[in-house]
NUDO-914712 format. One record per atom (N, C-alpha, C): residue number from 1; residue in one letter; atom name; x, y, z. Coordinates in nm, 3 decimals. Layout:
N
n	res	atom	x	y	z
NUM	a	CA	X	Y	Z
...
% end
This chain:
76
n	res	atom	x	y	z
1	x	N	-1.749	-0.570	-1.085
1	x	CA	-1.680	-0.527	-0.963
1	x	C	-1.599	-0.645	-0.909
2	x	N	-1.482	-0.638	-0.838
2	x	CA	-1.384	-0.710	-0.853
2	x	C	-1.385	-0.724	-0.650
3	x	N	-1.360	-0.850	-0.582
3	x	CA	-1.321	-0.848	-0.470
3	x	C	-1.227	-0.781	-0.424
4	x	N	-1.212	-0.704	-0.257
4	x	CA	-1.081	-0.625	-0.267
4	x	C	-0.981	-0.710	-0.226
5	x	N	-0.823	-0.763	-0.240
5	x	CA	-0.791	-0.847	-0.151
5	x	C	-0.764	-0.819	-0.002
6	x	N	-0.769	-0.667	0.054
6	x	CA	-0.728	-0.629	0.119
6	x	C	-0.849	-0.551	0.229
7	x	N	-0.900	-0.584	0.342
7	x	CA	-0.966	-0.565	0.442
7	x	C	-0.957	-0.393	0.437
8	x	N	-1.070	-0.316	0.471
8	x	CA	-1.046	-0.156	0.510
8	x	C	-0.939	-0.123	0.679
9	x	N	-0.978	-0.253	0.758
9	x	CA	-0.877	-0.254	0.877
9	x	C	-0.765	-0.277	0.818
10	x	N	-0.709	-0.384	0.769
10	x	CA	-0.587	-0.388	0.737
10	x	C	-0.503	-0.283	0.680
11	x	N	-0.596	-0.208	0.588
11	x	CA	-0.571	-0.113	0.487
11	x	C	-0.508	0.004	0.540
12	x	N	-0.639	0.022	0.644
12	x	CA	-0.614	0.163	0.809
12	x	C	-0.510	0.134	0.911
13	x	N	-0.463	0.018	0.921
13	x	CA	-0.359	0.010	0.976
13	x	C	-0.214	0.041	0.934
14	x	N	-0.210	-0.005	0.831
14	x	CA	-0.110	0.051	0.739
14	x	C	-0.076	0.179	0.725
15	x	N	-0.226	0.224	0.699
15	x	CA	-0.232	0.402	0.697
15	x	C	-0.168	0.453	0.806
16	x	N	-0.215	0.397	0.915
16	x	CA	-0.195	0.431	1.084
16	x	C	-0.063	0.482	1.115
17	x	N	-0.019	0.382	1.041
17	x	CA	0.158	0.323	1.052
17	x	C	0.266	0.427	0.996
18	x	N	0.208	0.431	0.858
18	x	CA	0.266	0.526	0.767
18	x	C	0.266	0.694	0.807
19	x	N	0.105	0.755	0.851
19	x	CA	0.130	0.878	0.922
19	x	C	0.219	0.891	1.015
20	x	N	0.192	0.768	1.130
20	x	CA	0.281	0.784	1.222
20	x	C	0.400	0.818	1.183
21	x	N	0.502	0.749	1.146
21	x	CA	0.594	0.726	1.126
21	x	C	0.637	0.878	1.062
22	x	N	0.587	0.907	0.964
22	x	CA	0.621	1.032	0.905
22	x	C	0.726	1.005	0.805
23	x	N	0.692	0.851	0.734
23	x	CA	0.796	0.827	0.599
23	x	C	0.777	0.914	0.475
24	x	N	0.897	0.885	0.427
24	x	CA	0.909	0.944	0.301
24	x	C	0.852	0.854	0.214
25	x	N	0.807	0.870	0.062
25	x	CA	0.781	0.759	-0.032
25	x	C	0.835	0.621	-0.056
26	x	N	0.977	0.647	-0.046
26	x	CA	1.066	0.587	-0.053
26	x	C	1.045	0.460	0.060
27	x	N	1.049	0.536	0.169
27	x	CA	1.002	0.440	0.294
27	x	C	0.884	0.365	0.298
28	x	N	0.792	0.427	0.271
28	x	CA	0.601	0.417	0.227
28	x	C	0.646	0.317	0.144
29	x	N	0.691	0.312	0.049
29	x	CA	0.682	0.195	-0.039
29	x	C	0.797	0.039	-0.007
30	x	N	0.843	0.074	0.106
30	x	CA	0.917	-0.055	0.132
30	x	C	0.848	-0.076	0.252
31	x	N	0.757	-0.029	0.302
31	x	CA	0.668	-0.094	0.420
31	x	C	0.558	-0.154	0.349
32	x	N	0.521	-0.086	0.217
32	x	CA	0.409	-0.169	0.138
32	x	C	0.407	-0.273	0.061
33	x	N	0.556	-0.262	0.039
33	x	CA	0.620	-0.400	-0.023
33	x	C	0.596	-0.520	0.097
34	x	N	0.661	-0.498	0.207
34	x	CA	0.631	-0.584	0.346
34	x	C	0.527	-0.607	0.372
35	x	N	0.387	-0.569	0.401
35	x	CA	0.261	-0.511	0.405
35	x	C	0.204	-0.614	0.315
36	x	N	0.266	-0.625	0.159
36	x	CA	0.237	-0.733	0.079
36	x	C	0.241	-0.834	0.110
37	x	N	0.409	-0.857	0.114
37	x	CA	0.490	-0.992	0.124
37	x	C	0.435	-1.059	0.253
38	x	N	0.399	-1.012	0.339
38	x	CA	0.334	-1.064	0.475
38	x	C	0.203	-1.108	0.441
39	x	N	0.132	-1.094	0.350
39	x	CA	-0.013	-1.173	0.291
39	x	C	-0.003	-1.221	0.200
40	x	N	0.140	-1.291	0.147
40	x	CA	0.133	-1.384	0.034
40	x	C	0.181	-1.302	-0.139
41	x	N	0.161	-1.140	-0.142
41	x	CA	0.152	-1.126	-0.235
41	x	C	0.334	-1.066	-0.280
42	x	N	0.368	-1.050	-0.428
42	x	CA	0.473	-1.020	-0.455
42	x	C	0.427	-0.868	-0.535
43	x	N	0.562	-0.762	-0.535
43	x	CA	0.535	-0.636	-0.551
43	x	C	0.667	-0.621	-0.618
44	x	N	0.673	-0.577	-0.741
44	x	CA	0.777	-0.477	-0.798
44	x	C	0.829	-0.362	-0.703
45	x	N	0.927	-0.323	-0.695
45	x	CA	0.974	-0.217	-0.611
45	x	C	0.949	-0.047	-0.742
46	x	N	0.931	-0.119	-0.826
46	x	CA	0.865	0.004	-0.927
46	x	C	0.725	0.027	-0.874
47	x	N	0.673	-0.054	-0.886
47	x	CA	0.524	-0.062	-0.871
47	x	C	0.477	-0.011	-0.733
48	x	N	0.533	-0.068	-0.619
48	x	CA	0.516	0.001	-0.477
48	x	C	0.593	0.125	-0.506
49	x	N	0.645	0.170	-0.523
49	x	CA	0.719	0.327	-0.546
49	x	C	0.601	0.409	-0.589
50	x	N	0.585	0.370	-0.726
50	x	CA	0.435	0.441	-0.787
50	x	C	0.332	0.443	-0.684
51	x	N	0.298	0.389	-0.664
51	x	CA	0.222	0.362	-0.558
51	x	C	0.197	0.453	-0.439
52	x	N	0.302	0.435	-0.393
52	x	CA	0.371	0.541	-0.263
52	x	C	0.333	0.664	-0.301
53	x	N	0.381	0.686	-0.412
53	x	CA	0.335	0.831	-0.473
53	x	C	0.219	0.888	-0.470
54	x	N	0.135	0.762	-0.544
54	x	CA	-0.032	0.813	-0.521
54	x	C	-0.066	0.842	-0.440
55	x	N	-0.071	0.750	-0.341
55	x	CA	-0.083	0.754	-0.200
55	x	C	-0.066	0.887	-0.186
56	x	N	0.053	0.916	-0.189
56	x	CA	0.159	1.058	-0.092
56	x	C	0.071	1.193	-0.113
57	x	N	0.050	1.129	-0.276
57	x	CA	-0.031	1.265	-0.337
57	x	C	-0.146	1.247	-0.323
58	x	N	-0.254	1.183	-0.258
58	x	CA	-0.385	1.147	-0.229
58	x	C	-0.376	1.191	-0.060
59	x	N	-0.259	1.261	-0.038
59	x	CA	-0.282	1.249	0.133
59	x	C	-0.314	1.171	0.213
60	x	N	-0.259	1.085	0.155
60	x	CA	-0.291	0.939	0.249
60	x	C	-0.405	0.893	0.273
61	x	N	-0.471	0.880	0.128
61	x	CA	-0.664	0.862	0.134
61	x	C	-0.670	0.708	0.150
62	x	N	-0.749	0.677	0.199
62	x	CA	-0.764	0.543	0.267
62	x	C	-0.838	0.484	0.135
63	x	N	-0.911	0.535	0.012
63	x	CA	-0.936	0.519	-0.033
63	x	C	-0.856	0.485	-0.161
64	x	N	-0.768	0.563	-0.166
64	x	CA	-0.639	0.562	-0.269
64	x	C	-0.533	0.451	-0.242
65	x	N	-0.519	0.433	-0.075
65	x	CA	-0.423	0.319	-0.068
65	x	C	-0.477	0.217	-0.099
66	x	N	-0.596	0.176	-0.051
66	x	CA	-0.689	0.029	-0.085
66	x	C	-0.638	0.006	-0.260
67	x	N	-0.734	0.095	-0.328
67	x	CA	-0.674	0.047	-0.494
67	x	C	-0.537	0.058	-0.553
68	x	N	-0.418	0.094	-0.489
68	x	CA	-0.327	0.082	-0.497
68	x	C	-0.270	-0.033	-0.511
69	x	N	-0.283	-0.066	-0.351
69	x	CA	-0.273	-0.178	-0.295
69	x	C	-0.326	-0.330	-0.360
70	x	N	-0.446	-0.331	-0.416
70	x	CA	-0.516	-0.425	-0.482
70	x	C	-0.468	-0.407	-0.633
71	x	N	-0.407	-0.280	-0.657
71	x	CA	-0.359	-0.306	-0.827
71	x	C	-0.234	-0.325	-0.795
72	x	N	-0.137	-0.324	-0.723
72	x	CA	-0.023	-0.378	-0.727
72	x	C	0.057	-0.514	-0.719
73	x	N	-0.043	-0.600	-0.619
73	x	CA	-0.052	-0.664	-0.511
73	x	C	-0.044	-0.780	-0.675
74	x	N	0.010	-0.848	-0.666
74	x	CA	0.086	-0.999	-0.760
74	x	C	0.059	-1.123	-0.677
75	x	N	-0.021	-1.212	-0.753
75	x	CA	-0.029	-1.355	-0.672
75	x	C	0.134	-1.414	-0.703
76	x	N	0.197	-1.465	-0.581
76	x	CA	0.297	-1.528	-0.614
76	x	C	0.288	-1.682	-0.635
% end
């Protein structure tokens, strides 16, 4: 089992953000790119896209963004 890099608050905030807002994928994944880049990490804009998707299609499972998030997420 692997550390997560990413807190379940941090994670839910994001979430928070994203319902609110009422983005599209497209959007979802350039706030998660930011979301990254703001804790150090670097993100393909392929990779957050995919991503976005899961997410989108997971209904925004808090559970789905966390491993997303931690498989995307690139030490820079």
């Amino acid at each position: 089992m692997h550390a997560e890099k990413f807190s379940v608050m941090e994670v839910a905030e994001l979430r928070s953000e994203l319902l609110q807002s009422g983005m599209d994928a497209r959007d979802a994944a350039d706030l998660m790119q930011t979301f990254l880049a703001g804790r150090g990490y670097g993100v393909s804009l392929e990779a957050a896209r995919a991503a976005a998707f899961a997410v989108e299609g997971s209904g925004c499972s808090l559970e789905v963004m966390q491993r997303e998030l931690n498989r995307i997420a690139m030490v820079q």
